[in-house]
C-alpha positions, 0 to 999 in steps of 0.5 A: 701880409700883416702878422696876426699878433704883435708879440708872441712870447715863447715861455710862462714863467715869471719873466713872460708872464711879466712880459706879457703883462706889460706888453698887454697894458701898453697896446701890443696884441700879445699871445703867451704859450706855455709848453705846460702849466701857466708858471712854468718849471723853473719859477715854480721851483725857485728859491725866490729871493728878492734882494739887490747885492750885486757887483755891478751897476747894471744888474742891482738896477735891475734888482732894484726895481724888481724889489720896488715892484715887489713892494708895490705888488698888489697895487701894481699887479692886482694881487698878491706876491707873498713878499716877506720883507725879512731883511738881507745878509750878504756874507763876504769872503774872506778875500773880499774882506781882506781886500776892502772890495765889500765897502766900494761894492756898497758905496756903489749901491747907496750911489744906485739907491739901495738901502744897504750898509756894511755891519759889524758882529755887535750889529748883526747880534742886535738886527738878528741874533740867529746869525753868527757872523763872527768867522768873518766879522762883517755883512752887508745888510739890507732891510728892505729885501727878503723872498716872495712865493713863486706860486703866488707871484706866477699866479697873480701875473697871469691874473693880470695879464689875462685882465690886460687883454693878452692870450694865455695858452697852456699845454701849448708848444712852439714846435719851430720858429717861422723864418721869411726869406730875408731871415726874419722871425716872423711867427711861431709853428704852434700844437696846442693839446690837439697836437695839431701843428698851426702857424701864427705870424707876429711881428716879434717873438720871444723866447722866455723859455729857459733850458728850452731855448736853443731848440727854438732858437736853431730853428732861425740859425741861432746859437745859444750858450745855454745848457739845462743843468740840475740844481737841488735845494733842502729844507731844514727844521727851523727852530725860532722865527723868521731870519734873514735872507742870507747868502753865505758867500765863505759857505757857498750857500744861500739861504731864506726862511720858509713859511711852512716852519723851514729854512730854504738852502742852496748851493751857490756853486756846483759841478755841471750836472748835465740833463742831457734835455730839458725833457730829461728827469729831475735828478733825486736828491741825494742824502750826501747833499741834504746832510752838507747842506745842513751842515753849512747851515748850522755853521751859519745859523747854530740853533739849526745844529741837529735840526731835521731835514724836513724835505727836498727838491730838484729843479732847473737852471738855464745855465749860461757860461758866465751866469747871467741871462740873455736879454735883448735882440737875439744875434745871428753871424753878428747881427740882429736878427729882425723879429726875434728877441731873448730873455732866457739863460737865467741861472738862477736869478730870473724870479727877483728881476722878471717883473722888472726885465719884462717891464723893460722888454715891453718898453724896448719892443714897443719904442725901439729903447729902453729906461733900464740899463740892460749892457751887462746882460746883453745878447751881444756879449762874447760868451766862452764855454766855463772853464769851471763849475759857475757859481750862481749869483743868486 
């Protein structure tokens, strides 16, 4: 029996929004279901930075052509992302420094495209005079890049791919995955807000839910290597325009200015703060973490010594052992498993590249291939438990 869909997408966040739209646009009968709003939980509660410093190929490929999407925007989705080009900073190390590793990483990106360079403190006072860099005396910079809102980015990818065709189904949750006798995915046992449990065959299915993935994906005997862990963010006074999007890698932060007269920070290494479920309860935000956050800042940025901490929030993360996503054909015993695709275990760094990865997914599903050079964060990768506390890429 034919399948009602071609492509059911677990999951409504930006990378199955993304999905969604590009599979709608290329054919593909899609229904997207989101256990709550249409958004999801962890883009709504992203960071947001669009940028492309990575250390390997693969993965600033992919950010590559997600900040290209996000140049284009409006003309490629039909409204608005919120992208502010602010320019980016990544401050190395001081092993990385020492070592010489910064230049090669560079020479690596400019050969891939990025529009980066290595800068000295006479420099970076010219491009941002907010920014001290003199404890390590270098950065990488790149123009292009800055941060996006995760609101309006949610908000306009729904838009279009309502537009293209695909069904969007909010307060919809996929209760079990429908596995055939031969062990294929074959669909979704859905409850919509009736809470009536209702089967729908598609010929694929993916999982784009984050922390809620390894539920789905037992029902089909598979194992995922991903855990829901707390991640916290705090807000500080701003005093003076915009800076630069920054991750400080000697402060172990990341950092972006916000439109609402604050500048956005983050830790890039915690200790697991482990939720138990994806259901649990965001943790509270302790003053211990606001008050170091501020801190680390200051020695970043000076002109933010003293300022007020003006909010906070807690999210989540679908944390993978070495920080990178699954994305591809989902893996039982060694081998694929027919029907069933990942694109979840994020980390941290799903907002830049979900429209990109979601434009890849579509093309992958639709031809059996993929233009994107996807191998660092392939679903067939060995995956060990974390000896330690993972630092997010970011």
């Amino acid at each position: 029996m034919a399948a009602e869909v071609d492509l059911l997408i677990v999951g409504g966040g930006i990378t199955g929004l993304s999905l969604a739209v590009h599979a709608a646009r290329d054919g593909l009968s899609t229904v997207l279901v989101e256990a709550g709003d249409l958004g999801g939980v962890s883009t709504q509660r992203s960071g947001a930075l669009v940028r492309t410093h990575y250390e390997d190929a693969s993965s600033a490929a992919l950010a590559l052509r997600g900040l290209e999407l996000f140049e284009r925007f409006d003309e490629r989705y039909g409204g608005p992302s919120g992208f502010h080009a602010t320019g980016f900073a990544y401050v190395p190390t001081y092993d990385e420094r020492d070592a010489g590793t910064v230049g090669d990483r560079v020479e690596m990106l400019q050969g891939l495209g990025v529009e980066t360079r290595v800068v000295g403190e006479a420099e970076m006072g010219r491009i941002d005079p907010a920014l001290d860099i003199s404890d390590v005396g270098m950065a990488v910079y790149e123009p292009r890049s800055g941060f996006a809102s995760p609101a309006l980015t949610a908000s306009t990818l729904t838009r279009a791919a309502a537009d293209a065709g695909a069904q969007l189904r909010s307060q919809t949750r996929a209760l079990e995955l429908i596995v055939g006798e031969g062990g294929a995915v074959e669909g979704a046992v859905l409850a919509g807000p009736d809470g009536v449990p209702t089967p729908l065959t598609a010929g694929n299915v993916v999982l784009c839910s984050g922390a809620w993935s390894p539920v789905l994906a037992s029902t089909a005997g598979v194992e995922l290597a991903i855990r829901p862990t707390a991640v916290k963010l705090a807000f500080v006074e701003r005093r003076g325009p915009f800076h630069l999007t920054v991750i400080d890698a000697p402060a172990g932060i990341y950092l972006r200015p916000d439109h609402a007269g604050s500048t956005l920070v983050g830790r890039r290494t915690w200790t697991d703060e482990p939720m138990g479920s994806p259901d649990a309860e965001l943790p509270a935000v302790e003053s211990d973490f606001l008050t170091d956050a501020a801190a680390r800042l200051a020695r970043r940025i000076p002109s933010a010594a003293g300022a007020q901490v003006v909010g906070s929030r807690a999210g989540m993360l679908d944390m993978t052992p070495d920080g990178l996503p699954l994305v591809g054909p989902a893996m039982r015993d060694g081998d694929t498993v027919p029907g069933l695709w990942l694109c979840c275990g994020w980390s941290g760094t799903g907002f830049k590249t979900g429209p990109p990865v979601g434009e890849a997914l579509a093309e992958w599903i639709r031809t059996g291939s993929t233009t994107l050079d996807l191998s660092s964060i392939s679903t067939a990768r060995e995956l060990e438990p974390a000896a330690a506390a993972v630092r997010s890429p970011h």
